[in-house]
N, C-alpha and C positions, 0 to 999 in steps of 0.2 A: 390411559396415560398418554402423554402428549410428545411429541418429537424434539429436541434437545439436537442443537447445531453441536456438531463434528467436523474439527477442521480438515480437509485435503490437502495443507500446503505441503506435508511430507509426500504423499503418493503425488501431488503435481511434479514437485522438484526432482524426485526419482524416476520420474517418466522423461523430464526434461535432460535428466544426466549431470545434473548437476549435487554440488556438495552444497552442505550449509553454511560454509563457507562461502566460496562459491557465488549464492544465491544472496547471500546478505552483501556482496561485496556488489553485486548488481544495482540491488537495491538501497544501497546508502546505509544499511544498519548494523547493527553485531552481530556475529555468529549465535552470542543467547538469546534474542530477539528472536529468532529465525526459530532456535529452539525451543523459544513459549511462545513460537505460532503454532509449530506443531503440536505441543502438546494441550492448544484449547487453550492457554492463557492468556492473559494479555489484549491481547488485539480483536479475542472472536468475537465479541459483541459490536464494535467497530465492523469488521467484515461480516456479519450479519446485516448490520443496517444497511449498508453498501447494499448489500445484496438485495434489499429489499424497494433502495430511493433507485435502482435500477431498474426492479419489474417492474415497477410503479411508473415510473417514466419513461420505458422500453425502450432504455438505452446501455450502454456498455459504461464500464467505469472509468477507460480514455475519454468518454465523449462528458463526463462530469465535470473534467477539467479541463483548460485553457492556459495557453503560454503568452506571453505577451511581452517583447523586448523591455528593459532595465532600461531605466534612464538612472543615470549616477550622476549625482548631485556634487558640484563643485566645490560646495562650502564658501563659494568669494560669493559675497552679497551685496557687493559693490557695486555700483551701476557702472556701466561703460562707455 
């Protein structure tokens, strides 16, 4: 029989001292969010792949992404 992903995010966030609360309010989501990461729903097929375009490219999941200043758009389309 073959290995089947189990998520950690409970046992990380309890290491870290953190509530589920907490930890969603860090991360921009709801508290049930938080709560069908840890129970396998939702999101673990997502954090499998992550986990996988990582080893694959031996890198971390910070280095996937990139910030880049906003530029905000005026809306006057007028020439000057």
């Amino acid at each position: 029989m073959g290995k089947i992903p189990v998520s950690k995010v409970a046992e990380l966030r309890r290491k870290a001292d953190l509530t589920q609360l907490e930890l969603a309010q860090a991360v921009g989501v709801t508290e049930s969010t938080i709560s069908n990461w840890e129970k396998g729903r939702n999101a673990l097929v997502w954090f499998e792949r992550v986990a996988r375009l990582c080893k694959t490219l031996e890198c971390s999941p910070e280095q996937l992404i990139d910030y880049v200043e906003a530029v905000q758009e005026t809306g006057d389309d007028s020439p000057d």
